[in-house]
MILOVEX-519582 format. One record per residue (C-alpha): residue number from 1; z, y, x. Coordinates in nm, 4 decimals. Layout:
! MILOVEX-519582
{NUM,{Z,Y,X}} ...
//
This chain:
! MILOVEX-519582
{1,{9.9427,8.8931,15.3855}} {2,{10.2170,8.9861,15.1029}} {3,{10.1417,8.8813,14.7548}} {4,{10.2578,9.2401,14.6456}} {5,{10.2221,9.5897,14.8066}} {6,{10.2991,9.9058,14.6939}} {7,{9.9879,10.1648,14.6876}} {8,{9.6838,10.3420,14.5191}} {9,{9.4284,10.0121,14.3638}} {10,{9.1981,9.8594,14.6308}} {11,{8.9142,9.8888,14.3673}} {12,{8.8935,9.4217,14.3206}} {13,{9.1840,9.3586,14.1515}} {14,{9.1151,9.0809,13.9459}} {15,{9.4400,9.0615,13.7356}} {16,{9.5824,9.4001,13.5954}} {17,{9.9146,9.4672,13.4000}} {18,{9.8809,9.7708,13.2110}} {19,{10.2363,9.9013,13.1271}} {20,{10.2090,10.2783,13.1565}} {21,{10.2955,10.3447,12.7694}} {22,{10.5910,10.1871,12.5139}} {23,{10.6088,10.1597,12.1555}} {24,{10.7039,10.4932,12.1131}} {25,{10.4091,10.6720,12.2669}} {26,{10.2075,10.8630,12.0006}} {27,{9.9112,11.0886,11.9978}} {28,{9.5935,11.0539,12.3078}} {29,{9.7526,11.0434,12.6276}} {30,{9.7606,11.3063,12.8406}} {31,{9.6998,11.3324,13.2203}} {32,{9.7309,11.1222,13.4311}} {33,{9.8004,10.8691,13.2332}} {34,{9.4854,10.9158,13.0563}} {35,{9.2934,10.8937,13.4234}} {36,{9.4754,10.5477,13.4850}} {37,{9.3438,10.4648,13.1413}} {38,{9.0100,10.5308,13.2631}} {39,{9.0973,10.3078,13.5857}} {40,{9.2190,10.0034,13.4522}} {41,{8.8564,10.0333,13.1813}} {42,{8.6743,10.0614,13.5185}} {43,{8.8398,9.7518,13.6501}} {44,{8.8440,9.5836,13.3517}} {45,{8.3945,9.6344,13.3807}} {46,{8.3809,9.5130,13.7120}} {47,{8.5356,9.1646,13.5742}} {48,{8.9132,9.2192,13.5910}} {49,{9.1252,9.0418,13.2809}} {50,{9.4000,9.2833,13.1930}} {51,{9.7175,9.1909,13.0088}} {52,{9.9125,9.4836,12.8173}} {53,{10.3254,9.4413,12.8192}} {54,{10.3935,9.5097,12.4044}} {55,{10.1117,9.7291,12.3189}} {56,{9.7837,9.8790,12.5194}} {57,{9.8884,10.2013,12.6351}} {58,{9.7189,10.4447,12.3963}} {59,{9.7714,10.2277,12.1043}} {60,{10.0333,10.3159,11.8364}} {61,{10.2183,10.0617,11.7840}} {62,{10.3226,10.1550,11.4121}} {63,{9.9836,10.2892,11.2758}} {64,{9.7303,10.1470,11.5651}} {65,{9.5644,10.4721,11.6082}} {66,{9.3659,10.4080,11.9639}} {67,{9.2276,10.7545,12.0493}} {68,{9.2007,10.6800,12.4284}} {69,{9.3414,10.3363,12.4616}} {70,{9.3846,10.0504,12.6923}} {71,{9.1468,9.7325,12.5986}} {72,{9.3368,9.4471,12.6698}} {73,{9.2502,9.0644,12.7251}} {74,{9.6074,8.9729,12.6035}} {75,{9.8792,9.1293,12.4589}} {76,{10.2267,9.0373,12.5790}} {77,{10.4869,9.1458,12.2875}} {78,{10.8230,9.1476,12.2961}} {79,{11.0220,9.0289,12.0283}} {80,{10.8563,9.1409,11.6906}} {81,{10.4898,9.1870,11.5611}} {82,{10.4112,9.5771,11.5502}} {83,{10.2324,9.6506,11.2966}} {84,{9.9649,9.8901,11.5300}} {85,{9.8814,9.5665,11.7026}} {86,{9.7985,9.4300,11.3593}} {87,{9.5312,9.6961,11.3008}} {88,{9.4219,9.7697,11.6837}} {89,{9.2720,9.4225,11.6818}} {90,{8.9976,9.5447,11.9255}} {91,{9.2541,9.6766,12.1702}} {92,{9.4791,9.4300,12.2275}} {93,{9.2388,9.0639,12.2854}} {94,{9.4996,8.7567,12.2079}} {95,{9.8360,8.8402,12.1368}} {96,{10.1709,8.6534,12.1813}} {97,{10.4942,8.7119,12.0486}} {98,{10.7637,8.6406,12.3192}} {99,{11.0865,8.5378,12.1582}} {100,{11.4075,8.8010,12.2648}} {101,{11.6484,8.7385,12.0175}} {102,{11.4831,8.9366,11.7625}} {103,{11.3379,8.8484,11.4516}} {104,{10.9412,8.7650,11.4538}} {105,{10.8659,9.0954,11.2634}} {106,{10.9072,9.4281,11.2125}} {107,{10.7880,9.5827,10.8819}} {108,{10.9700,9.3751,10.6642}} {109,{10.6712,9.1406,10.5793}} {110,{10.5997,8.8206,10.6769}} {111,{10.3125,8.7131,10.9020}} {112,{10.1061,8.4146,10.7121}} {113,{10.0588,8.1059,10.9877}} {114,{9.9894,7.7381,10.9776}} {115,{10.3270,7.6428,10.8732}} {116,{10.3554,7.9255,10.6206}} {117,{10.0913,7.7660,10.4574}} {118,{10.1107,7.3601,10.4960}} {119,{10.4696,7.4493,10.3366}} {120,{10.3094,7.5994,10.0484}} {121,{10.0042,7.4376,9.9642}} {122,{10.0353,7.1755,9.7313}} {123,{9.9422,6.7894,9.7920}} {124,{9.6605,6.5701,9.6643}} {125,{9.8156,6.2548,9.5466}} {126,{9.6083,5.9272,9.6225}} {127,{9.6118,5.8488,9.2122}} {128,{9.4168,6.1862,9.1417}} {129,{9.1076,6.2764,8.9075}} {130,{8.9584,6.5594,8.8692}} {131,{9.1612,6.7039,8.6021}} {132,{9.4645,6.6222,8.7881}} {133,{9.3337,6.8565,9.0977}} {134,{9.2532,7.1010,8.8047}} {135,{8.9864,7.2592,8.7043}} {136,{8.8336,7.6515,8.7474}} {137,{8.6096,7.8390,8.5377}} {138,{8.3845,8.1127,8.6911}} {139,{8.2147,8.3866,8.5626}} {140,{7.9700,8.5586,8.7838}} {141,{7.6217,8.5549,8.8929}} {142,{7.4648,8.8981,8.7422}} {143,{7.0923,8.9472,8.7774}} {144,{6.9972,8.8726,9.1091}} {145,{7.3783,8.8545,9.2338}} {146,{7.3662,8.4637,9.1933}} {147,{7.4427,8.3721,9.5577}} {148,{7.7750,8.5262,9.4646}} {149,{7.8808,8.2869,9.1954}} {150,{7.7594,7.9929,9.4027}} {151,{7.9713,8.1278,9.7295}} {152,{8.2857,8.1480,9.5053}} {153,{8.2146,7.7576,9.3996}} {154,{8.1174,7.6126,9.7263}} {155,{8.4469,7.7601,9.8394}} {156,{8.6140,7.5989,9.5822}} {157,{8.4741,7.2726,9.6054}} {158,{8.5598,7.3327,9.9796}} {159,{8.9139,7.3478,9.9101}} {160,{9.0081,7.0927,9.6747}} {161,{8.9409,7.1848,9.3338}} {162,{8.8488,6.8932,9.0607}} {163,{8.6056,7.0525,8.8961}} {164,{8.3682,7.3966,8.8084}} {165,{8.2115,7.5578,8.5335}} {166,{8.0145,7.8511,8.6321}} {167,{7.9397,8.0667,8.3624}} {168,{7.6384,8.2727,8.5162}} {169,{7.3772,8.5464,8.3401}} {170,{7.1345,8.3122,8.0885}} {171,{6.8126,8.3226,8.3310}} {172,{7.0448,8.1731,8.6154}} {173,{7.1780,7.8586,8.4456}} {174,{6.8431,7.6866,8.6069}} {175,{6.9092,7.8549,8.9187}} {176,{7.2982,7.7174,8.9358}} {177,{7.2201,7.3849,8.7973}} {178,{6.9867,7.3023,9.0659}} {179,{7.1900,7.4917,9.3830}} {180,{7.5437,7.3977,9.3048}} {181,{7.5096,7.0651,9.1389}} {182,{7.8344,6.9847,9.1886}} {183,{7.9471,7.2811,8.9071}} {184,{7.8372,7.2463,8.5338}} {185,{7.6584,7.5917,8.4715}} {186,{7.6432,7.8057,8.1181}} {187,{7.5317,8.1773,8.0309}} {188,{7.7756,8.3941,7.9880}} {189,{7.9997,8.3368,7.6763}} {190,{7.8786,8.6013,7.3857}} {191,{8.1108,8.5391,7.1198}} {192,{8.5049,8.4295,7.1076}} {193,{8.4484,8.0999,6.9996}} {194,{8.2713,8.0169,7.3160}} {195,{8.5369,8.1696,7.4845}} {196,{8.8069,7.9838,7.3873}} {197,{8.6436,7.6481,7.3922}} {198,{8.3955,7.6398,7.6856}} {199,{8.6781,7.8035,7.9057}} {200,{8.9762,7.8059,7.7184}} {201,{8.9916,7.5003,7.6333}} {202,{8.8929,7.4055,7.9918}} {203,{9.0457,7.5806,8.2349}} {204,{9.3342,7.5950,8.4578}} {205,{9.2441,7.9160,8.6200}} {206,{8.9463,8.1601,8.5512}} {207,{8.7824,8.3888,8.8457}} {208,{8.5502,8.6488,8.7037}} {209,{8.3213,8.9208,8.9480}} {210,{8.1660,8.7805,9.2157}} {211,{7.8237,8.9207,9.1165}} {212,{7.8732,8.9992,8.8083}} {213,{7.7241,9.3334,8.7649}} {214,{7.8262,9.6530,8.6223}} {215,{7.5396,9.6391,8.3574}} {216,{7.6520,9.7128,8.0086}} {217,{7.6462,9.2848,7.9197}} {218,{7.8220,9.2009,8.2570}} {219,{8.1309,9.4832,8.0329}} {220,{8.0567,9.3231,7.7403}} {221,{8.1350,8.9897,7.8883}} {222,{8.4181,9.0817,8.1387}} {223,{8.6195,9.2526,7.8157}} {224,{8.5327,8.9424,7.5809}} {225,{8.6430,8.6981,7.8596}} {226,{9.0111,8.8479,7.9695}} {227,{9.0644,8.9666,7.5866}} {228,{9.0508,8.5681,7.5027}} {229,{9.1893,8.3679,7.7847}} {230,{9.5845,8.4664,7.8751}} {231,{9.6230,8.2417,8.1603}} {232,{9.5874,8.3109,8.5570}} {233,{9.3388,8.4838,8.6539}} {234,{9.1199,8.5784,8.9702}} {235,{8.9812,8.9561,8.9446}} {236,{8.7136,9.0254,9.1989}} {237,{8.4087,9.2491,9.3062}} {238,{8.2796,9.3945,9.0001}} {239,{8.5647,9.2647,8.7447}} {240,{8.7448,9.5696,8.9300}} {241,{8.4476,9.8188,8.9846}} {242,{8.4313,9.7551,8.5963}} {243,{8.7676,9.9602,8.5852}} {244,{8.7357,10.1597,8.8209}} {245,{8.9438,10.4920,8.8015}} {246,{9.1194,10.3254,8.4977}} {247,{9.4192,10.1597,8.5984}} {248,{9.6240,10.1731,8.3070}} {249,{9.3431,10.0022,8.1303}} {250,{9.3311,9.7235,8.3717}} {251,{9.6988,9.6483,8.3418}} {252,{9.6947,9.6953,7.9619}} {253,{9.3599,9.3989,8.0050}} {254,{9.5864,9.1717,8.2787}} {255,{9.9001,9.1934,8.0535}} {256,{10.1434,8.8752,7.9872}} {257,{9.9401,8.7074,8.2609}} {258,{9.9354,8.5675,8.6157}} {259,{9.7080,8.7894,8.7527}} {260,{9.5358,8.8097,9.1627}} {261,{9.3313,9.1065,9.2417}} {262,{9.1265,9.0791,9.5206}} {263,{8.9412,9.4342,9.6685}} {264,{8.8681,9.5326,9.9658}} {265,{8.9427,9.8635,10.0531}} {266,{8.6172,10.0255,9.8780}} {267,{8.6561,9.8309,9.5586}} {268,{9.0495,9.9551,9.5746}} {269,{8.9845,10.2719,9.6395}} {270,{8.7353,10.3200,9.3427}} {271,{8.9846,10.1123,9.1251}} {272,{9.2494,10.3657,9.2179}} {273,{9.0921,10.7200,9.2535}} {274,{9.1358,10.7073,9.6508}} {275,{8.8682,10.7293,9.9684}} {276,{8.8359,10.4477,10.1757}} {277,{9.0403,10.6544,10.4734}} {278,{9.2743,10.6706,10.2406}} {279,{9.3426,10.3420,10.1909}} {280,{9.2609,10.2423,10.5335}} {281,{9.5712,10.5275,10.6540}} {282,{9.8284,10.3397,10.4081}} {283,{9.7166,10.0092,10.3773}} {284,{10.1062,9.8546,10.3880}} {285,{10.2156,10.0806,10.0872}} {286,{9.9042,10.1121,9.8851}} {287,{9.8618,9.7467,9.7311}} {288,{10.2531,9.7562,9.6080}} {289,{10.1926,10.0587,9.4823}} {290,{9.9558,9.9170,9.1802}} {291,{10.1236,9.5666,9.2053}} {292,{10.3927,9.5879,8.9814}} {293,{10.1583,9.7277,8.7208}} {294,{9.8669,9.4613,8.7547}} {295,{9.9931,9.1671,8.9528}} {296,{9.9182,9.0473,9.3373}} {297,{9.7171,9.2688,9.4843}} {298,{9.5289,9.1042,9.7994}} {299,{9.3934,9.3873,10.0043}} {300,{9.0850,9.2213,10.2332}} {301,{9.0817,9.3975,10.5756}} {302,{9.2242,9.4494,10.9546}} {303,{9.5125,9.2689,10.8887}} {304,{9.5019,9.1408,10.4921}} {305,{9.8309,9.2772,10.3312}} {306,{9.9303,9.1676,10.0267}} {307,{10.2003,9.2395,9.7725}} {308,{10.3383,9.0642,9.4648}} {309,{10.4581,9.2351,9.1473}} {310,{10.7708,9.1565,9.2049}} {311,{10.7846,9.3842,9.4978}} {312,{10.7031,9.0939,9.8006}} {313,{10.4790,9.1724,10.0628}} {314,{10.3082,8.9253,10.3011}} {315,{10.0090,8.9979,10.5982}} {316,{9.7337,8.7662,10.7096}} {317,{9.6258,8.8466,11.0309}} {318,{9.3524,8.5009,11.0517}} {319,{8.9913,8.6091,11.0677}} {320,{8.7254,8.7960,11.2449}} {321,{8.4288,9.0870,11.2321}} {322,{8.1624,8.7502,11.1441}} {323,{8.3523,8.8417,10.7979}} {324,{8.2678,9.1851,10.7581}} {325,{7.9205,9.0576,10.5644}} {326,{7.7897,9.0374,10.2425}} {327,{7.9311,8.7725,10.0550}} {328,{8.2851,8.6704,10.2681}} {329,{8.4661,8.7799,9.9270}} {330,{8.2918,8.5591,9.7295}} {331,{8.4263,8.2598,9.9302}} {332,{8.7857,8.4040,9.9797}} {333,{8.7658,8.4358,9.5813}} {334,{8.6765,8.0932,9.5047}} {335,{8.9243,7.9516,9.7733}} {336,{9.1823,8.1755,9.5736}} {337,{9.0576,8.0625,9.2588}} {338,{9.1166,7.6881,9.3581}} {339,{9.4902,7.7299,9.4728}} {340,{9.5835,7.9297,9.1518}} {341,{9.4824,7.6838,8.8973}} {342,{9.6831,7.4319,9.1004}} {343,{9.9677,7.6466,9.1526}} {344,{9.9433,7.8965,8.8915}} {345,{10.1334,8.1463,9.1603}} {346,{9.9336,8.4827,9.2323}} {347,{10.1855,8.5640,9.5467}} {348,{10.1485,8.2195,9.7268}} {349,{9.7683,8.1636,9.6485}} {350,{9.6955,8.4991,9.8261}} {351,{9.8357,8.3798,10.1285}} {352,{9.6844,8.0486,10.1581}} {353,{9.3519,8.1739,10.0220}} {354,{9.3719,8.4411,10.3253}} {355,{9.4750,8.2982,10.5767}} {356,{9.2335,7.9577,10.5390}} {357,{8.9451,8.2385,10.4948}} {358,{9.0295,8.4045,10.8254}} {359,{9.0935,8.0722,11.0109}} {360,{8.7475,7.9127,10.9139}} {361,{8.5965,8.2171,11.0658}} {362,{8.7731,8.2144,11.3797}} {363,{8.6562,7.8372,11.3982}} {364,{8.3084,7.9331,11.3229}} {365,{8.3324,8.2362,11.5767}} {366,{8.4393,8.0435,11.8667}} {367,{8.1559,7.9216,12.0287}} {368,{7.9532,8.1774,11.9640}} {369,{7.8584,8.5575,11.8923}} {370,{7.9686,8.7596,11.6360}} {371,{7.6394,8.8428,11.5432}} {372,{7.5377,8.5017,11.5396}} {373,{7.8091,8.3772,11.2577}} {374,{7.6864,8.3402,10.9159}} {375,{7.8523,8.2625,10.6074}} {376,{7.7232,7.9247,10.6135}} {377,{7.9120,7.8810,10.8906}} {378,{8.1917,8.0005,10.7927}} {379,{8.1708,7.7817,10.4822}} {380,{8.0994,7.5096,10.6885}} {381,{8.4460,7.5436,10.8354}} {382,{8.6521,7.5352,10.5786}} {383,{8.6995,7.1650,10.5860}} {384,{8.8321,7.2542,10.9760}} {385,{9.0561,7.5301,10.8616}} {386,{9.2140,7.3255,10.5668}} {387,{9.2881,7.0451,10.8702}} {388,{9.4439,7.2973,11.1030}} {389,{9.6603,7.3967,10.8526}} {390,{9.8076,7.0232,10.7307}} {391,{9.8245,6.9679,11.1603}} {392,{10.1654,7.0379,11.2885}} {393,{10.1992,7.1856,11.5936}} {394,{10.4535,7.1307,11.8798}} {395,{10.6628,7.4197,11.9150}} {396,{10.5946,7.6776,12.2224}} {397,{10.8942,7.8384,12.3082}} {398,{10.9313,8.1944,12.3929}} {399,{10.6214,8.2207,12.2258}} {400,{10.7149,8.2668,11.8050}} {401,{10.3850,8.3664,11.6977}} {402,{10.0201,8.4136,11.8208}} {403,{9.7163,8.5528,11.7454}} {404,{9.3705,8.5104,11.8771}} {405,{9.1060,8.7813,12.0128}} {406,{8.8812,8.8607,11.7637}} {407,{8.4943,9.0365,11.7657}} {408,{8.2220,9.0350,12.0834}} {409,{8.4754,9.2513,12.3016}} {410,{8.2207,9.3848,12.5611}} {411,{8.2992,9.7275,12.7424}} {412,{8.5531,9.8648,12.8484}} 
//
């Protein structure tokens, strides 16, 4: 019996190789491609693994628009990263980058991996203290928004910081003394002379919003805060929905500073007078858009992008849909806060913040549902992700890059 015939499907295929559509198909296909769309989802239900030569037909390969698309158990990609495969996550299962002579990329970014970020992330030398592996001040933790400031710290403790202050709302220093024990907990500052010495004279790095509020004391103490301390500086969650619409005022607040912003696309879209489509439709132009004005912006999402002030632009691809919860940002904020009071550079702290997010998810997603994944797990995994990272691994020629499959991809 030959291995290969020529002919219409016998209807048990177990193996397909969808290459009906290139990289430069745009727009829903048409018939009958669109009908052997339809076939190879059919096959694909009945238990058939399908593997897509450089991008699921239907897929876009520079904005991932998948109107009637191929869903593919891996992507086979020749010789850069598109961009549509970046954002078509659910369309294309695991991808690898075959090497052709090309460079690994396309858009002019590059792709945050393991390497990227053992190269970047800086050592813990065996004669350290505490104030050595710096130290991070926090203000969060708004009425009834504590979990926030204590997701933020166990993040940092997670990743290596020497020590926390959180400076929470008054009626939750109890609550953070007795959750996070490991942080030394205060109410918000109220005048400038706490200010400078409680974090001032304290801090490497300050991260204010997680939880914060938008109440007229969560202002008061958000203005005090970045109007006193000039040094680098975390802005998350409500620290931006403070300003929102007021950009200008923002950058006048972050000025003469090292400053990482941190929204996802809601929180940037607000900040910035756009709609979350918006955003979403011009996600690789968006963030450097605002960047040279107020510093790195780190744009959370399906991929990560994010741009320096200085015009840079790098993508984290690493995470999954168990992120997409309540409460993710807090720990990508405190994991951020960590690296940029030991590195005091925005740009590179981004990366590394991103990319060790999105990995502990995947770790915490892998043996198990989507649904299932909590952000307990997800903090649990940190410790994993941090050890992937400092883990070399052997090279595996033609393949230059690869990404897993992410979400519970049921259906066809």
């Amino acid at each position: 019996m030959p291995l290969v015939s020529l002919g219409r499907p016998l209807g048990y295929e177990r193996l397909i190789v969808d290459g009906l559509l290139g990289t430069g198909s745009t727009g829903a296909p048409r018939s009958p491609i669109a009908e052997a769309i339809d076939s190879i989802a059919a096959r694909r239900a009945a238990g058939a693994l399908v593997v897509a030569l450089d991008v699921p037909s239907g897929v876009d390969a520079t904005t991932g628009a998948a109107e009637h698309a191929v869903m593919a158990d891996l992507t086979l990609t020749f010789g850069t990263m598109k961009t549509g495969l970046l954002i078509a996550r659910g369309q294309t299962g695991r991808i690898a980058v075959l090497d052709i002579g090309l460079p690994p990329w396309d858009g002019g970014q590059t792709l945050v991996d393991a390497s990227w970020v053992r190269a970047r992330t800086p050592s813990i030398a065996a004669d350290s203290n505490k104030g050595t592996r710096r130290r991070l001040a926090i203000v969060a933790g708004g009425p009834s928004m504590m979990g926030a400031a204590i997701l933020a710290a166990r993040a940092a403790h997670a990743s290596g910081i020497g020590l926390v202050r959180l400076f929470v709302a008054p009626d939750n220093v109890a609550v953070a003394q007795t959750i996070a024990p490991e942080s030394l907990a205060f109410p918000w500052p109220t005048d400038d002379a706490r200010v400078d010495r409680e974090i001032g004279e304290f801090a490497h790095a300050v991260l204010i919003g997680p939880g914060l509020g938008t109440s007229d004391a969560a202002r008061s103490v958000l203005t005090r805060v970045l109007s006193r301390w000039r040094g680098p500086t975390v802005v998350d969650a409500d620290a931006l929905n403070l300003f929102a619409g007021r950009v200008p005022a923002l950058a006048s607040a972050l000025a003469g500073r090292p400053a990482l912003l941190t929204p996802h696309p809601g929180e940037f879209g607000r900040l910035t007078g756009r709609t979350i489509e918006q955003v979403l439709a011009d996600r690789f132009r968006v963030g450097a858009t605002v960047a040279r004005d107020l510093g790195t912006i780190l744009l959370k999402g399906v991929p990560t992008v994010i741009s320096s002030a200085a015009g840079e632009q790098i993508v984290s691809a690493a995470g999954t849909p168990a992120l997409a919860t309540g409460g993710s940002g807090d720990l990508l904020a405190g994991i951020a806060g960590t690296l940029l009071a030991q590195t005091g550079d925005p740009f590179t702290s981004a990366g590394i913040a991103a990319w060790v997010h999105g990995t502990a998810a995947e770790i915490a997603n892998a043996d198990r549902a989507t649904r299932a994944v909590t952000l307990d797990d997800v903090a649990g995994a940190l410790g994993s992700a941090w050890e992937r990272a400092f883990t070399p691994q052997p090279p595996s020629y033609p393949v230059l890059a690869e990404l897993q499959a992410v979400g519970d991809r049921v259906g066809a």
